[in-house]
C-alpha positions in Angstrom: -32.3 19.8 -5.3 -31.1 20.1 -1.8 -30.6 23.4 -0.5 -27.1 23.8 1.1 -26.5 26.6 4.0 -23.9 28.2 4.5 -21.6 28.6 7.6 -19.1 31.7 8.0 -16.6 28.9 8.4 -17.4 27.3 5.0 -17.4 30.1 3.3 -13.7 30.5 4.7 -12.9 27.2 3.2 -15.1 28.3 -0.3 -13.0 31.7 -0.1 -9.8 30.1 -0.4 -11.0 28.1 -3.3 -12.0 30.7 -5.1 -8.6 32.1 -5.4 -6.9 28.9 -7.2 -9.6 28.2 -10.0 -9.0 30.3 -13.4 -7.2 30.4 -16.0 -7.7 28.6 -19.1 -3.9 27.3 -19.3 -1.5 26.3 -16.4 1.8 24.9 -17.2 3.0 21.6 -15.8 6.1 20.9 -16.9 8.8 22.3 -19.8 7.1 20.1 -22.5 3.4 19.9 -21.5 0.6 22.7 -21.3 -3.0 21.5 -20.2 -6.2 23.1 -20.6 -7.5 24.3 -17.4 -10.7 21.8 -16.5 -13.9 22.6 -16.0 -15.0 21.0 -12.3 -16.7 17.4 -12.4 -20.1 17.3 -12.9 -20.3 14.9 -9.7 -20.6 15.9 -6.2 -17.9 18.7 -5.8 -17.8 21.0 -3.6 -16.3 23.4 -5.7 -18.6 23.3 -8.5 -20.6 26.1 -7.2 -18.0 28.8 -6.8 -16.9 31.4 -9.3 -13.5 31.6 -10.7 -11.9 34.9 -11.0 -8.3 35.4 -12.8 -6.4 36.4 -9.5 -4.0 33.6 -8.5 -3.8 30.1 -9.1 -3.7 26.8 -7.2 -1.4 23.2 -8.3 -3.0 20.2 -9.3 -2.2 17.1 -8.1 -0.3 16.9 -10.8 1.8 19.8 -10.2 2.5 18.9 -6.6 4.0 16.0 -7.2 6.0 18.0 -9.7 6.8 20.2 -7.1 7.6 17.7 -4.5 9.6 16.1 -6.7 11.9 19.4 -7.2 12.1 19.6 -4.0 14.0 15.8 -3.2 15.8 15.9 -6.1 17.2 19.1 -4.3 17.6 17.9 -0.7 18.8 14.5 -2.1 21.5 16.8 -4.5 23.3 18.9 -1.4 26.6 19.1 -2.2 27.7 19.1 1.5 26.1 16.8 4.4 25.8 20.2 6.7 24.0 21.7 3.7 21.9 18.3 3.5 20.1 18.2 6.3 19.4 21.4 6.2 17.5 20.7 3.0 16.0 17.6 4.7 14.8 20.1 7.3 13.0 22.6 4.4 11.8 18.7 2.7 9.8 17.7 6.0 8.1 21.3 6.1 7.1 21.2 2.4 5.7 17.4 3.1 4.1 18.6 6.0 2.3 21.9 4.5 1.2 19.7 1.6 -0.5 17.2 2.9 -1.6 18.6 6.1 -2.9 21.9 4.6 -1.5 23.4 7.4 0.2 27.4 7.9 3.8 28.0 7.6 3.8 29.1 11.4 2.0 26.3 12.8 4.2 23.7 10.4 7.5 25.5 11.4 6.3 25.7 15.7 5.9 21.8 15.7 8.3 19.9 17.9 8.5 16.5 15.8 9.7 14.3 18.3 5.9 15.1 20.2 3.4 16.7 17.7 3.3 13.4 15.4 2.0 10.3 16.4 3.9 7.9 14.7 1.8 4.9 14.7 -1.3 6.3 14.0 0.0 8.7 11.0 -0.9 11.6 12.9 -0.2 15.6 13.3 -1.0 17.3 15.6 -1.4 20.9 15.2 -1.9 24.4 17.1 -0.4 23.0 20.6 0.7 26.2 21.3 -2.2 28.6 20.2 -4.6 27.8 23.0 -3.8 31.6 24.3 -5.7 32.5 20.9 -8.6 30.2 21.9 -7.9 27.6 18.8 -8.0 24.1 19.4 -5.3 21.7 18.5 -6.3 19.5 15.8 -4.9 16.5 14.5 -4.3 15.7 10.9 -4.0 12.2 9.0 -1.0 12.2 6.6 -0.2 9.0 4.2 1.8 6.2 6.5 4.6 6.4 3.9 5.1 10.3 4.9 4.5 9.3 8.7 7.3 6.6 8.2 9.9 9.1 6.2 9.7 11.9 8.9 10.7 9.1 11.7 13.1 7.4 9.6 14.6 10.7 9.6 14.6 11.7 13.3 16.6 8.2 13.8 18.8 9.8 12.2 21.4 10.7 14.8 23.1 12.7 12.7 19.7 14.8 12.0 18.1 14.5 15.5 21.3 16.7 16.6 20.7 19.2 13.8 16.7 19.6 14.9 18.0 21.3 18.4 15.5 23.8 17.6 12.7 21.5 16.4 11.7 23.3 12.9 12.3 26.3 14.0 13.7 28.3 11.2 13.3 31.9 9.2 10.1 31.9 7.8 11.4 34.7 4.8 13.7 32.0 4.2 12.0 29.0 4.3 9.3 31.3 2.0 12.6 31.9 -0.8 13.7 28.0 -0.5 9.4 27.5 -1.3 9.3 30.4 -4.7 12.9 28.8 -5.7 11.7 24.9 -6.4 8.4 26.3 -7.9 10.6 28.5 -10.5 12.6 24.8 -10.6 9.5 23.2 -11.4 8.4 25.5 -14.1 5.9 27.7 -12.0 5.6 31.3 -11.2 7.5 32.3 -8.0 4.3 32.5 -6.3 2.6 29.4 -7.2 5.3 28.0 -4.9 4.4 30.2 -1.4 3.0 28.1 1.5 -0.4 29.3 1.8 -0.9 28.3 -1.6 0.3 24.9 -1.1 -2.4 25.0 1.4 -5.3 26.3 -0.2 -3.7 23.7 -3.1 -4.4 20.9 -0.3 -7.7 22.1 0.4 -9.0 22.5 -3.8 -7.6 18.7 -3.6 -9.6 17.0 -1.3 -12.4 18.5 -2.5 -11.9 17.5 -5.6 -11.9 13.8 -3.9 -15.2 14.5 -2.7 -14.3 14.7 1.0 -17.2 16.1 2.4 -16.4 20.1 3.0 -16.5 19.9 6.9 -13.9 17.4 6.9 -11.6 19.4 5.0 -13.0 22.6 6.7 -11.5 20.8 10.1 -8.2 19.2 8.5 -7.7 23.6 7.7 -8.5 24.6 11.5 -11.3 26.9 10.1 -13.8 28.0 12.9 -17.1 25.1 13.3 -19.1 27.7 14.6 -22.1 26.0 12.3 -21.2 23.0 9.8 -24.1 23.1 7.5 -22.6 22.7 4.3 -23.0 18.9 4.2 -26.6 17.5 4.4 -25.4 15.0 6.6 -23.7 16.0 10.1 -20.4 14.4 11.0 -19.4 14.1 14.5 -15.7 14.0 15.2 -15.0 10.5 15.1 -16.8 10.4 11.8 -14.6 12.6 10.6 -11.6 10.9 11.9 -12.8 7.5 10.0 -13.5 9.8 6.8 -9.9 11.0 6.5 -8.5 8.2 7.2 -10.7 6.5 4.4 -9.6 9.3 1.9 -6.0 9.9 3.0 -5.7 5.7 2.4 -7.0 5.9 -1.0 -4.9 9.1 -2.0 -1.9 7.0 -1.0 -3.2 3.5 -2.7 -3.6 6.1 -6.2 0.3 6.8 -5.4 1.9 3.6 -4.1 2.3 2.5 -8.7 0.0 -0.1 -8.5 1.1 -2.8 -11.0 -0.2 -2.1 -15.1 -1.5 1.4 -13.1 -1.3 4.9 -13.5 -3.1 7.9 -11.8 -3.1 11.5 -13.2 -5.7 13.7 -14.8 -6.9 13.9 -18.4 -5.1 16.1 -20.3 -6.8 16.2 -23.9 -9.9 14.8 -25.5 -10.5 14.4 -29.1 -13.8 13.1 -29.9 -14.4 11.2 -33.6 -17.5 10.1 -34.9 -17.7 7.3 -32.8 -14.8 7.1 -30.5 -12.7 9.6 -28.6 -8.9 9.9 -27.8 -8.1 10.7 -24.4 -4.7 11.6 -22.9 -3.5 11.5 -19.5 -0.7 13.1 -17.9 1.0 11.0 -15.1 2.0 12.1 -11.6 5.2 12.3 -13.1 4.7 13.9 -16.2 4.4 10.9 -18.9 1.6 10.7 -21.3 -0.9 8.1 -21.6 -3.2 7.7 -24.6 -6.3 5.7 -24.8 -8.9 5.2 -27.1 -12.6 5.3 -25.9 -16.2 5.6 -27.1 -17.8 8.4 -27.0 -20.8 6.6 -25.0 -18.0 5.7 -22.8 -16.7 9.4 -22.5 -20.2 10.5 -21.7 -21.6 8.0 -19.4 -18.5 8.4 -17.5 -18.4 12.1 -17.4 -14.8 12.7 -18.6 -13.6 16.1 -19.0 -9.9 17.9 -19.7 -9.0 17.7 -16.2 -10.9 14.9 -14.6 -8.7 12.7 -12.6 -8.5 9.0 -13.6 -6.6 5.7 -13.9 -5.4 4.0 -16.4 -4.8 0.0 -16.2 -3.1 -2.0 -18.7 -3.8 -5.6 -19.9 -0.5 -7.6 -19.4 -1.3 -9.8 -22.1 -0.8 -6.2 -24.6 1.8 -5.5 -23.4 5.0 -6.0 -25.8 8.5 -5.9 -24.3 11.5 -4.9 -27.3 15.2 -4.4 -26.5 16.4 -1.4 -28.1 18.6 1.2 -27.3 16.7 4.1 -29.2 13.0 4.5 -29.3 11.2 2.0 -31.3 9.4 3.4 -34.4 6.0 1.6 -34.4 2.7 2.9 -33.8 2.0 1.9 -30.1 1.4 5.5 -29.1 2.2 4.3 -25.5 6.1 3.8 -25.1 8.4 3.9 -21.7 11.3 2.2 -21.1 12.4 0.6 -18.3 14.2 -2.6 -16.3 13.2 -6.2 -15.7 13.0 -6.5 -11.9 11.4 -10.4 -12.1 10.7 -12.7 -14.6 7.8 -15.2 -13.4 8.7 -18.7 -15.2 5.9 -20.9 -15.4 4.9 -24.4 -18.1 3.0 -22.4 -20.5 2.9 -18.6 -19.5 6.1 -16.4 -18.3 5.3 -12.8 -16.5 8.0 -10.0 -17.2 7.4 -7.3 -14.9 9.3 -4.0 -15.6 10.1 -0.7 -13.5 9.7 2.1 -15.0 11.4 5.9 -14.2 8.6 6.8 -11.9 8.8 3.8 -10.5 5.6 2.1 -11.7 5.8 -1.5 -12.5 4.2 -2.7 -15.8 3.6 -6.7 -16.3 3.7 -8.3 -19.3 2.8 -11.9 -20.0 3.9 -13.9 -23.1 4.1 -17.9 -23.9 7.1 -19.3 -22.3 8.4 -20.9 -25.8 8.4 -16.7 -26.7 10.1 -16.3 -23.7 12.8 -18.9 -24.7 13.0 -17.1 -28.6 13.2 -13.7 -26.7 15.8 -14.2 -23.8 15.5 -11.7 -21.6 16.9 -11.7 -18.4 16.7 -9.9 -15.0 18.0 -5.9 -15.3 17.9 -6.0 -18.8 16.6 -2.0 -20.2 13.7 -3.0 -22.4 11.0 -0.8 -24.0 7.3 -1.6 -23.0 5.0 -1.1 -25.5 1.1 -1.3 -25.6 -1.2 0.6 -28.0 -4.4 3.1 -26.4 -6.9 0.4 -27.4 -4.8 -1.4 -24.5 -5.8 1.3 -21.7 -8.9 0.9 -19.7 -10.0 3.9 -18.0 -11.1 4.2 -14.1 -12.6 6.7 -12.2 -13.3 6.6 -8.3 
């Protein structure tokens, strides 16, 4: 067993860990409660700290719950004065969340100089050099680098920025507890620094090594001993990158795809029943064996994905629910239909946005008629899921 020291800075990291791990039940949306996991039995950081019953921290899950709240309210402004405003409280969320970085120093960036746009970077802590803290940059997911300059084109937005981000912390804090009660959280669950210390349980959770997500955090490197290899900055650099790419490949709906975390196991004889909850709250069910279960080390909790055949999947047109007993039904639109001699691919977008392919003989095709934008159910049963883990 290696032995792993300790730094005062890790422990700083370890610390704020130890506040978002502990109850046995967090809620994740009006209809769903999931078991609180236990950690994964491969390389986590987090394994080896205790959980007390103090606070708690999102999930993945939950954040995208939460960010979701959050556009649906910006994108819902009843005014356009009132809009970008709300576009203004959007880019801080964004940036807190996947930059793991403090209210203050999200809300002292100047936009138009602190993010390097071609590079996906942020740049941090350019004005706390009288407190002896270096600025550090920060990777965030190209899509997120691309929305925040799509928005300062905006002419209309760039005006309303004449103070940068600078805004009321107490009331960015009540905009923050607002879309957390919205999302079905306590008040608190919803404050920055826990979005933050959120960010930091979720990385780890990826397995990025502790000193990487120590630095992302702006915690002290007085002594990075934690990993049992060293990292020198460029590594580092090359190691976000790697995991902020793969975090955004998990949420880009990868076709027949969907991330999200285990939500309950039910183990038979021989096989097991596993559900997943989606990034956006849908349930996938999959059956399993139990060798499966173990040799892969799934637990309530574990984060996964689940890919779909396209030859099981069934398309039906129906305007209620089908009654069959597929335990996996969404519904959704035709966005292409793929004619070919002997084979024609239907590929449907769901809600979310994730497209599922199904492929059927074209003399079915002909019997079935679909066309392009029709609303049609796809339906596959959980002996059709194949489960993934990274």
């Amino acid at each position: 067993m290696h032995q792993i020291r300790l730094s005062r800075a890790n422990l700083g990291v370890m610390n704020m860990s130890r506040r978002c791990y502990n109850n046995n039940m967090i809620m994740v949306s009006h209809r769903h409660h999931i078991p609180r996991s236990s950690m994964r039995e491969r390389s986590s950081h987090a394994r080896i700290i205790s959980m007390p019953h103090e606070s708690r921290c999102l999930d993945t899950v939950q954040m995208n719950r939460l960010e979701q709240s959050f556009r649906s309210w910006a994108d819902g402004a009843p005014r356009a004065d009132v809009r970008l405003s709300r576009k203004r409280i959007l880019l801080i969320f964004l940036l807190i969340r996947y930059t793991g970085g403090k209210l203050n120093e999200v809300i002292a960036l100047n936009p138009f100089q602190d993010v390097d746009f071609k590079h996906h970077l942020v740049f941090l802590g350019r004005k706390e050099k009288k407190n002896d803290r270096p600025m550090r940059e920060v990777r965030i997911p190209e899509a997120l680098s691309e929305e925040i300059k799509s928005s300062l084109d905006d002419p209309a937005f760039k005006k309303y920025l004449g103070n940068f981000f600078k805004v009321d912390p107490g009331h960015v804090r009540r905009k923050f507890y607002e879309r957390a009660l919205d999302s079905g959280f306590p008040s608190a669950m919803g404050a920055p620094e826990n979005i933050r210390r959120s960010r930091a349980i979720e990385l780890m959770q990826n397995n990025m090594p502790l000193p990487v997500v120590q630095k992302i955090l702006g915690h002290s490197t007085l002594n990075m001993t934690a990993s049992y290899v060293n990292f020198s900055d460029t590594d580092m650099r090359q190691v976000a990158k790697h995991f902020i790419e793969k975090e955004s490949h998990r949420k880009t709906s990868a076709r027949n795809s969907f991330f999200g975390k285990i939500s309950s196991i039910k183990k038979g004889d021989i096989q097991a029943k596993v559900e997943m909850i989606t990034l956006s709250g849908d349930i996938v069910a999959t059956i399993i064996t139990r060798d499966s279960l173990s040799r892969l080390g799934l637990k309530t909790g574990s984060l996964v994905t689940a890919e779909v055949k396209a030859p099981w999947v069934i398309l039906q047109k129906s305007d209620r629910e089908p009654k069959t007993t597929a335990e996996n039904r969404f519904v959704g639109n035709i966005v292409r239909i793929n004619k070919g001699e002997t084979a024609t691919e239907y590929v449907v977008r769901i809600s979310d946005g994730t497209e599922l392919c199904s492929i059927v003989s074209t003399e079915n095709a002909r019997v079935m008629g679909f066309k392009k934008d029709d609303r049609v159910w796809v339906i596959f049963n959980s002996f059709a899921v194949v489960l993934h883990i990274d």
